[in-house]
VMD Tcl script that draws the C-alpha trace (Angstrom):
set ca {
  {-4.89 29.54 76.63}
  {-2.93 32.06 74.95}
  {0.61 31.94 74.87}
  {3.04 34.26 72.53}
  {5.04 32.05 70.11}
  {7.66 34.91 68.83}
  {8.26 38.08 67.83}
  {9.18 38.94 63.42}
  {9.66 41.33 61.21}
  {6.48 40.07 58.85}
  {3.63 37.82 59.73}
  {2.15 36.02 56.82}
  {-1.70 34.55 56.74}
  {-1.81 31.72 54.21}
  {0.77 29.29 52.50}
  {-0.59 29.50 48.85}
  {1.73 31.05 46.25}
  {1.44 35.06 47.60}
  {2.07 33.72 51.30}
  {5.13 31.44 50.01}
  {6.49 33.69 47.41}
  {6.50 36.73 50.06}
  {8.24 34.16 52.65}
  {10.28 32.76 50.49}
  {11.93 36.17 49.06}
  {12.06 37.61 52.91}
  {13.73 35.02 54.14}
  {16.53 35.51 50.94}
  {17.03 38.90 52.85}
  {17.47 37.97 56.19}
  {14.14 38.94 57.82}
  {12.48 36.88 60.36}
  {9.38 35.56 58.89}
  {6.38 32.85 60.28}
  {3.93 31.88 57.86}
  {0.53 30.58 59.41}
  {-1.35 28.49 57.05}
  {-4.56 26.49 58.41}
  {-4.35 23.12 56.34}
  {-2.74 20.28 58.68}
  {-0.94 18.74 55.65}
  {-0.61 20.66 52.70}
  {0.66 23.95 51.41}
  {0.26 25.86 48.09}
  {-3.80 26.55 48.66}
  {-5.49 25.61 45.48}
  {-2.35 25.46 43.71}
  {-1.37 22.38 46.07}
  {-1.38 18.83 45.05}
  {-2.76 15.92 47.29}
  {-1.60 12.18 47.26}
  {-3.43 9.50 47.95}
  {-1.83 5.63 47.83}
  {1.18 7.47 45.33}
  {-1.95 9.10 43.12}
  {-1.82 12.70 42.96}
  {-4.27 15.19 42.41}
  {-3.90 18.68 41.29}
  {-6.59 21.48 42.32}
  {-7.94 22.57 39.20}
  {-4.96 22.34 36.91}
  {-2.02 25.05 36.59}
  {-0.14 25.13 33.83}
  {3.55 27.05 34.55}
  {3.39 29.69 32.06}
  {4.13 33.41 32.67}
  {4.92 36.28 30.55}
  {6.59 37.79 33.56}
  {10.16 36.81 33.15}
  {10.74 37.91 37.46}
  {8.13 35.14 37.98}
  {9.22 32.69 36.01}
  {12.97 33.44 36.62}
  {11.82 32.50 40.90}
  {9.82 29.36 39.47}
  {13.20 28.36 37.82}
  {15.06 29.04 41.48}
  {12.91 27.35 43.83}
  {12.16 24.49 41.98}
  {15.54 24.20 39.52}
  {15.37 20.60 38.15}
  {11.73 19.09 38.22}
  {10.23 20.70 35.63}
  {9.02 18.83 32.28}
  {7.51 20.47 29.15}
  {3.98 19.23 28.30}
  {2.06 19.46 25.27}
  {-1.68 21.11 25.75}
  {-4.42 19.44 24.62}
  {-8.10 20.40 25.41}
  {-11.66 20.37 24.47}
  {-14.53 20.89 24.13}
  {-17.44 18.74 25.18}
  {-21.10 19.92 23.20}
  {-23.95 18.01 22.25}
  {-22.14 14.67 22.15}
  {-19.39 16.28 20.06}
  {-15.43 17.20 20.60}
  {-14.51 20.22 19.83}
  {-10.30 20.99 19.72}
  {-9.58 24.08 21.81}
  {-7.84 25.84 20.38}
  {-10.32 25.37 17.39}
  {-9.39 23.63 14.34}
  {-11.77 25.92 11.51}
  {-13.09 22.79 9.55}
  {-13.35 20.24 12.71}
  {-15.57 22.85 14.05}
  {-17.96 23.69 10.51}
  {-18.38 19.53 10.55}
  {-19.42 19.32 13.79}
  {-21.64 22.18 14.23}
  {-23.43 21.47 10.25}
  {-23.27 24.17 7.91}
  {-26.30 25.33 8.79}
  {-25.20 26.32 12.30}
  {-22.56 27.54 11.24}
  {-23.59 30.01 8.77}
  {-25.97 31.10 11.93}
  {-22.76 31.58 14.22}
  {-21.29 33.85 11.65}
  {-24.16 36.02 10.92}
  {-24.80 36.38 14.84}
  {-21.20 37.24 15.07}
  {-21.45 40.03 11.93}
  {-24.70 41.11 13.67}
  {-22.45 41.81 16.66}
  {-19.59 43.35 15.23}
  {-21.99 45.55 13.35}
  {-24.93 46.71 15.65}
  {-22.83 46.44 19.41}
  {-24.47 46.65 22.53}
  {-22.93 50.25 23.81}
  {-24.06 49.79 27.63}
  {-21.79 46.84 28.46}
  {-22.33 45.39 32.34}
  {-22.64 42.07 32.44}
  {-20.35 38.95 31.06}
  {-23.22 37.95 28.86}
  {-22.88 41.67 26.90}
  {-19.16 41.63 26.86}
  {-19.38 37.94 25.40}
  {-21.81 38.60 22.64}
  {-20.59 41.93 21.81}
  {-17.18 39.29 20.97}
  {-18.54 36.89 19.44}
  {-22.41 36.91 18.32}
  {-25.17 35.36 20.60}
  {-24.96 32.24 18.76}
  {-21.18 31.13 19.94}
  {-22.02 32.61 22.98}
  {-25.03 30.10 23.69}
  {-22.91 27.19 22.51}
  {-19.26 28.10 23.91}
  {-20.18 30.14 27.33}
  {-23.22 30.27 28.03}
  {-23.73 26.38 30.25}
  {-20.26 26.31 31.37}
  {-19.63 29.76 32.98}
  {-22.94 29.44 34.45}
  {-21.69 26.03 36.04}
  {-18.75 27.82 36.72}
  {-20.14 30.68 38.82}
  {-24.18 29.14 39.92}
  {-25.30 32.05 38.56}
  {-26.95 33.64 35.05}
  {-24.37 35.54 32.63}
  {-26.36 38.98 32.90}
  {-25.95 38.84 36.20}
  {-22.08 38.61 36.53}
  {-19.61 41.51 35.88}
  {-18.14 42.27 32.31}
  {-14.82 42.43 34.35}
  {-14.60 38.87 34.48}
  {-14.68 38.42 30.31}
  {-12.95 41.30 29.85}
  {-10.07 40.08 32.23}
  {-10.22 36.43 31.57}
  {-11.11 36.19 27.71}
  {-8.84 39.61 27.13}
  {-6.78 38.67 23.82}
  {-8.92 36.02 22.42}
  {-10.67 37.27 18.72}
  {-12.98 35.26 17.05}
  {-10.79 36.40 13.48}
  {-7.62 35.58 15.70}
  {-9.41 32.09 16.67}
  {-10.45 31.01 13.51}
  {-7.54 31.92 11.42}
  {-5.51 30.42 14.17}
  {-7.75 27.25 13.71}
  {-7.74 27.54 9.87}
  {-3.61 27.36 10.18}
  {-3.50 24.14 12.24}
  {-6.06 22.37 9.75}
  {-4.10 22.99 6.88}
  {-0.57 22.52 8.74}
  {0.62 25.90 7.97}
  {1.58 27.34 11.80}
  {5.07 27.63 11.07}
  {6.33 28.94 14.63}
  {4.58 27.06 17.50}
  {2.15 29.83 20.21}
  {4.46 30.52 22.86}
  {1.25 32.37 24.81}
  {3.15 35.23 24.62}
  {0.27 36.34 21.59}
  {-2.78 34.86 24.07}
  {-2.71 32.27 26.51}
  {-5.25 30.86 25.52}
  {-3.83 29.40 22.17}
  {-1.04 28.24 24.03}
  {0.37 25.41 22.95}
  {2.79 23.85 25.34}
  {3.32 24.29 29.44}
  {5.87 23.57 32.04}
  {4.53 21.76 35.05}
  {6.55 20.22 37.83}
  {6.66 16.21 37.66}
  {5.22 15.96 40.86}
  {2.28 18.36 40.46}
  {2.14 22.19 41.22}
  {2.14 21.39 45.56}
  {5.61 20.55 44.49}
  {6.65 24.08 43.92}
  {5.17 25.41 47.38}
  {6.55 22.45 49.24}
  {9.72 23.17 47.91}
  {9.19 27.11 48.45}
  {8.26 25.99 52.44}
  {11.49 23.99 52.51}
  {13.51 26.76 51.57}
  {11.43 29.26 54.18}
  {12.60 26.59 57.17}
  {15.89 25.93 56.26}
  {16.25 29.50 56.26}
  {15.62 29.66 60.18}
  {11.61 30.93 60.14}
  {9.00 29.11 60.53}
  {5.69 27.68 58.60}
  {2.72 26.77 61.10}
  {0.36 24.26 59.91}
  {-2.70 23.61 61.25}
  {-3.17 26.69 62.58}
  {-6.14 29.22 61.70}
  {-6.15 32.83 61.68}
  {-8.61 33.80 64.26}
  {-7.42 37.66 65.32}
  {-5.60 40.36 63.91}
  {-4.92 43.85 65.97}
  {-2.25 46.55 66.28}
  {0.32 47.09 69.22}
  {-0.97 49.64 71.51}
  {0.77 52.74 70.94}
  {3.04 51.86 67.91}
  {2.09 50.28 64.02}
  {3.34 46.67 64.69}
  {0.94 44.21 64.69}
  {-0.73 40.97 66.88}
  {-1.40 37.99 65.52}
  {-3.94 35.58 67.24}
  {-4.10 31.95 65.19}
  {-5.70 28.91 66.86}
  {-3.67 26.06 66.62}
  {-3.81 22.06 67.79}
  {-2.10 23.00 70.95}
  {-4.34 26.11 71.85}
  {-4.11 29.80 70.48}
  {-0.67 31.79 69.82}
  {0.43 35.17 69.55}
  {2.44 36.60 67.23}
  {3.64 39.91 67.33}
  {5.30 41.43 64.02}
  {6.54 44.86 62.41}
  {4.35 44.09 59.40}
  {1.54 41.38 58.42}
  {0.86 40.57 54.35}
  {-2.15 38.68 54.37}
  {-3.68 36.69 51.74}
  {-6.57 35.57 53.38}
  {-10.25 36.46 51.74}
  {-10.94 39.95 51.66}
  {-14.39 39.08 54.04}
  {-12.26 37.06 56.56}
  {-9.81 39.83 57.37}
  {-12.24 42.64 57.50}
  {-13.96 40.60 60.17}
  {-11.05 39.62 62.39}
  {-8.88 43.12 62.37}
  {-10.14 44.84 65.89}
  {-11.31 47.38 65.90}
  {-13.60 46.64 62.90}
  {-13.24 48.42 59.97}
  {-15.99 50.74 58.91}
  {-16.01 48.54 55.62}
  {-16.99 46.09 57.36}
  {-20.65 45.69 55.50}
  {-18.74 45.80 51.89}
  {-16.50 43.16 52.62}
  {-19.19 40.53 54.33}
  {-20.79 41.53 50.52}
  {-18.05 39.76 48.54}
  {-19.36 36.07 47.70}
  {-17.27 33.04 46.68}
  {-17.38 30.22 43.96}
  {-16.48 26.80 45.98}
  {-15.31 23.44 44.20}
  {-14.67 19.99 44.41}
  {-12.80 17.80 42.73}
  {-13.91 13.81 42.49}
  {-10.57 11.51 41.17}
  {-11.51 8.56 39.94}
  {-9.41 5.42 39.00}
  {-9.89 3.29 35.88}
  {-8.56 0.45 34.22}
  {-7.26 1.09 30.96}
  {-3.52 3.26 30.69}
  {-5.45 6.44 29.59}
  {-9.22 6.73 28.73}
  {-8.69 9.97 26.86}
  {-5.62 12.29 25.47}
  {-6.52 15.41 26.74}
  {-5.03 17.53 29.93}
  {-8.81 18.67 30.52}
  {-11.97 18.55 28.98}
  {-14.51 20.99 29.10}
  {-18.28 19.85 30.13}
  {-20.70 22.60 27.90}
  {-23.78 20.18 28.67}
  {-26.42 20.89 30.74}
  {-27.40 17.27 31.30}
  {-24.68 16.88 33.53}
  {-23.36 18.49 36.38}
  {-19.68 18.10 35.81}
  {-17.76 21.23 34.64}
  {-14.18 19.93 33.49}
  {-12.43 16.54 33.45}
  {-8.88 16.39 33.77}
  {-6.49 13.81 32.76}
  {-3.83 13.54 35.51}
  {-1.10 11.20 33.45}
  {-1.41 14.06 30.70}
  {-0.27 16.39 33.31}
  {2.52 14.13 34.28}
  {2.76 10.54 34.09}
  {4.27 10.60 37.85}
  {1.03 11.82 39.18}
  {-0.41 8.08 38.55}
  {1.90 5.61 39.67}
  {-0.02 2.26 38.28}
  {0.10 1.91 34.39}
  {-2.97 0.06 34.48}
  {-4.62 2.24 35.64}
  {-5.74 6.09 34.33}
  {-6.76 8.42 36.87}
  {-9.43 11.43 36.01}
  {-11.04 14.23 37.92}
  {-13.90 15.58 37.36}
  {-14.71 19.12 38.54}
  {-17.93 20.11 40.14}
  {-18.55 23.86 40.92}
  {-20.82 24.88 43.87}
  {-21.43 26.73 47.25}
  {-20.27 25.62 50.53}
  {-22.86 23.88 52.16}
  {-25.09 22.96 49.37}
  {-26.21 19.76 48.26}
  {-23.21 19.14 46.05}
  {-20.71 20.64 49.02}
  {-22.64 18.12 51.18}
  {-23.10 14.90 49.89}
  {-20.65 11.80 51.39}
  {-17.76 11.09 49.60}
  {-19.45 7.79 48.43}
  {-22.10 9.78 46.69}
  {-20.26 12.08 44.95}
  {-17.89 9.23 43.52}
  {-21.15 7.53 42.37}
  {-22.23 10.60 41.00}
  {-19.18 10.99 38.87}
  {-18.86 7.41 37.68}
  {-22.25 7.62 36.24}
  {-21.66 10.90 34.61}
  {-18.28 9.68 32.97}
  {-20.39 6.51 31.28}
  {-22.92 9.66 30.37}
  {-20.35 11.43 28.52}
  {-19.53 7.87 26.84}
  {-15.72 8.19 27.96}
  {-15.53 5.39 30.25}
  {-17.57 1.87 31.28}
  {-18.83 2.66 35.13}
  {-17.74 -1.17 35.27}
  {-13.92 -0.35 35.01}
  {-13.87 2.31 37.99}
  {-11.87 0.58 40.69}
  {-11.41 3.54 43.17}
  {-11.90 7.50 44.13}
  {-11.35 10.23 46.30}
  {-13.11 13.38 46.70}
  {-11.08 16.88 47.65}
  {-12.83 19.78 48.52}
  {-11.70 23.77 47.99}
  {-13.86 26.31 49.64}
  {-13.46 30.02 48.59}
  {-11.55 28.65 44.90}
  {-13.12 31.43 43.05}
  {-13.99 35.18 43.86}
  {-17.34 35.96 42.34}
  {-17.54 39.02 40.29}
  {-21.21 40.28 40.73}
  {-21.99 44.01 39.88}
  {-21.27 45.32 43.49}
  {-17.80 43.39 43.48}
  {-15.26 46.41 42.66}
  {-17.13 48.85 44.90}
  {-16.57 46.65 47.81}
  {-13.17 45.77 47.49}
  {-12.47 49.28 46.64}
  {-13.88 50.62 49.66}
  {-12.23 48.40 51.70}
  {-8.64 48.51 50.29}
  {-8.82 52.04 50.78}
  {-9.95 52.31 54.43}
  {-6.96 49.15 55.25}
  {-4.63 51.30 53.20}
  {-5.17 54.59 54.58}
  {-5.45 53.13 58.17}
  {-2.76 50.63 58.35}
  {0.50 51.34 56.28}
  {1.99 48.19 57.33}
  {-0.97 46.05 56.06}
  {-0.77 44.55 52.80}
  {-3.49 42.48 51.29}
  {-2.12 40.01 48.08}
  {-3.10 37.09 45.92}
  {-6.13 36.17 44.79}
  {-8.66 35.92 47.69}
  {-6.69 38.48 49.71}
  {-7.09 41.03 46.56}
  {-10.54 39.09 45.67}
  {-9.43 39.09 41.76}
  {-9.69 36.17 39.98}
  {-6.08 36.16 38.50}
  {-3.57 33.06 38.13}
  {-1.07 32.23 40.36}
  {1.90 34.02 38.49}
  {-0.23 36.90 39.44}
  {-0.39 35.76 43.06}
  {2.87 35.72 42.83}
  {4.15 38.79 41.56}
  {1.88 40.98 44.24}
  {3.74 39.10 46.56}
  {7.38 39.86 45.09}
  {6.32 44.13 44.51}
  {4.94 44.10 48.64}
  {8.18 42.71 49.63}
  {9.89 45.67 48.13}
  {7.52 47.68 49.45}
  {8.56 46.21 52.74}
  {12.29 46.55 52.30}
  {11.82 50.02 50.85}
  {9.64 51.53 53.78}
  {6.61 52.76 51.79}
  {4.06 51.69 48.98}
  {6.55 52.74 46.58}
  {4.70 49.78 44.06}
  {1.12 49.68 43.60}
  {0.28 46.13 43.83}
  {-3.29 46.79 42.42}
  {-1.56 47.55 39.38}
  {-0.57 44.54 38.76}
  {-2.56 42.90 35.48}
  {-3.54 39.41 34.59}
  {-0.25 38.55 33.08}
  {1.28 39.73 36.45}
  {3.06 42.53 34.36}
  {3.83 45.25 36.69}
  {4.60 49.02 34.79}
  {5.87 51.38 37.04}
  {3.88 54.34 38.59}
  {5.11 56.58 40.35}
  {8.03 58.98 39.51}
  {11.44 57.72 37.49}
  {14.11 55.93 39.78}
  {11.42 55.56 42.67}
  {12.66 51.77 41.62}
  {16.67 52.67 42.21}
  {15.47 53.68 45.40}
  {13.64 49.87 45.96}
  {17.08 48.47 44.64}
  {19.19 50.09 47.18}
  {16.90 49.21 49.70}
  {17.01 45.87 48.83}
  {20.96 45.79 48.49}
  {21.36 47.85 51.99}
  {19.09 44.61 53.19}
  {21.04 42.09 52.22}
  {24.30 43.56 53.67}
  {22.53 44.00 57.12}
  {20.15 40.66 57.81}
  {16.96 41.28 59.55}
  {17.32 45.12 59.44}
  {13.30 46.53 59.09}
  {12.85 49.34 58.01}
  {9.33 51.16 59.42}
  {7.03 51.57 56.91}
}
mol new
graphics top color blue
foreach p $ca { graphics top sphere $p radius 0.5 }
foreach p [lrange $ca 0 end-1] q [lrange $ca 1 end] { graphics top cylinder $p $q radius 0.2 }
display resetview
């Protein structure tokens, strides 16, 4: 039965960071706002964090870094007195062997022989020398970086884990975007500083990420940032439904506002709303707006990466040092262990006891996706005595989380389907707006989540697209556009806002 819950200014789909973030900052300004988010229990998407018995879990790992200073200026307001600095340590599992990441030069030569070695550099000169000039695919971008050879060892098994599918077949985009920064030089004479002690000034990640050094993280795990973000959302008066799934989206007859169908424990609702920002996937919304958009075929082309995460718990107060290990073995089918006590000692609350999970990648519905809990914690406990890093003997417990849609695939026909389809949504529906990482089906971090949230809400306040949130890069830097002080014009907009709560301004 239907029955219409409320009339709002915005309509959100999905409590992950965009959703929150976009909620959050509305609600500042005095707009009515309800969020719909399907999970019964927990917000923040995969950047939540479950519990189970006091043990808590994070969704992949997200370390609190940004070199936006807007996003990490709204990390500091939401969430003003849990964070604690962490240092970063990673590596490298290969061939029975740790490698540091970020390297260290001469850890490296030892374990790889100097014979291997001396083949990784003259596979990278080869490269540097003798390119490939028709770059497509991941695999081309990656050895065109750095040789075949460290490609094969360092890429090759675990991106391939990553994504179920061969290097040559996914989209230079994804190196280009994800990798963007990293230099083999920059590596190794980063690595050849730390092994002789001579890194003087610590990498702030402001250089590349990837070298960084040390993280924020909230005590409690990243679900404790969007908890707190959902607090602040209902104290302010609107509302976050949980448990409820977005099943229909359609305009108003005769005017741009928007209704909002979402099936919920009680039955389906209606919302009606001025605007919707939705950060469902891209494939989900093209097949619930009515009528359907001509893009329709484009969008149902966009695939997904799913994961899993199996957290196991094991005597002993910690069974390695590391925040996260990376799997580059093709024995196993484990991608990356993490160490939740090096994320924050509050996320295990026994001291006897170390708590690990170990990542699997795969599709929904196959044979990983489906196996019973039981399995899958078998599974893992036999390929953590495998690795060697702990006895199967001293795992007392587990728990097994599931993410579907974690990852947005980048195949070759990915940008010409989501460009299709933003363009048709945008030109159609002005008061539309698609962010975040499955609802802009880039593969970005949550700081960039984030900021596409924070540039549609002034697009909101402001009446038009005076921000292009596709501009938006994987730092979640935002340069400006259009024509100089179309900003003062967002700023006054947002100032005329605040002085008159829940004013909307058509788009």
């Amino acid at each position: 039965m239907l029955r219409t819950d409320q009339h709002v200014d915005v309509a959100i789909i999905g409590a992950g960071p965009a959703g929150l973030t976009a909620a959050y900052l509305l609600t500042k300004q005095g707009y009515s706002v309800t969020v719909i988010e399907k999970d019964p229990v927990y917000v923040g998407g995969i950047s939540r964090t479950v519990e189970l018995d006091g043990f808590r879990f994070d969704i992949g790992g997200h370390r609190f870094f940004s070199k936006s200073q807007q996003v990490v200026d709204l990390w500091n307001e939401i969430l003003p007195d849990d964070f604690i600095q962490r240092p970063r340590m990673s590596r490298i599992y290969y061939e029975g062997k740790f490698y540091s990441y970020p390297l260290r030069a001469f850890e490296a030569l030892w374990n790889l022989g100097v014979w291997r070695s001396t083949l990784c550099m003259a596979s990278f000169a080869k490269a540097r020398l003798f390119p490939n000039r028709n770059v497509r695919s991941f695999q081309d971008w990656t050895v065109n970086a750095f040789g075949h050879k460290l490609f094969s060892i360092f890429f090759k098994t675990y991106t391939e884990k990553v994504w179920g599918m061969p290097c040559d077949e996914m989209s230079a985009d994804w190196a280009a975007q994800r990798i963007k920064g990293l230099s083999l030089w920059g590596a190794v004479v980063d690595g050849l500083k730390r092994s002789l002690g001579l890194n003087k000034k610590p990498n702030d990640g402001m250089a590349t990420k990837t070298l960084l050094e040390t993280f924020r993280y909230p005590r409690l795990g990243p679900g404790m940032m969007w908890e707190a973000a959902r607090d602040r959302v209902v104290e302010g008066g609107n509302r976050v439904l949980m448990a409820h799934s977005f099943k229909r989206l359609e305009q108003e007859p005769g005017s741009d506002g928007w209704r909002l169908v979402a099936e919920g424990p009680q039955g389906d609702v209606v919302i009606t709303a001025a605007h919707v920002i939705s950060s469902a996937p891209m494939r989900e919304l093209a097949a619930r707006i009515h009528p359907l958009p001509a893009t329709l075929p484009e969008a149902m082309d966009l695939k997904y990466r799913d994961f899993l995460t199996v957290a196991l718990m094991v005597k002993g107060e910690d069974i390695f040092p590391d925040n996260w290990i990376y799997i580059h073995d093709s024995k196993v089918q484990v991608g990356r262990i993490q160490n939740f006590r090096s994320w924050s000692p509050e996320m295990v609350p026994d001291p006897t006891l170390a708590c690990v999970g170990l990542e699997y990648f795969c599709f929904e519905g196959d044979g990983l996706w489906s196996s019973t809990d039981t399995d899958l914690i078998a599974l893992a406990t036999k390929e953590m005595a495998q690795l060697g890093l702990c006895n199967p003997d001293d795992v007392v417990g587990g728990a097994v989380v599931r993410q579907e849609k974690a990852y947005p695939v980048y195949d070759d026909a990915y940008a010409a389907n989501v460009q299709a389809m933003r363009s048709e949504l945008e030109a159609r529906y002005p008061t539309l707006h698609m962010v975040g990482r499955n609802g802009m089906h880039r593969y970005n971090n949550q700081d960039h989540a984030m900021m596409t949230a924070m540039l549609t809400v002034r697009n909101i306040v402001a009446g038009a697209r005076v921000h292009d949130v596709w501009s938006v890069n994987e730092d979640a830097e935002y340069h400006e556009a259009g024509d100089e002080g179309q900003d003062a014009d967002t700023q006054a907009a947002l100032a005329s806002t605040r002085a008159v709560p829940s004013r909307l301004k058509a788009a």
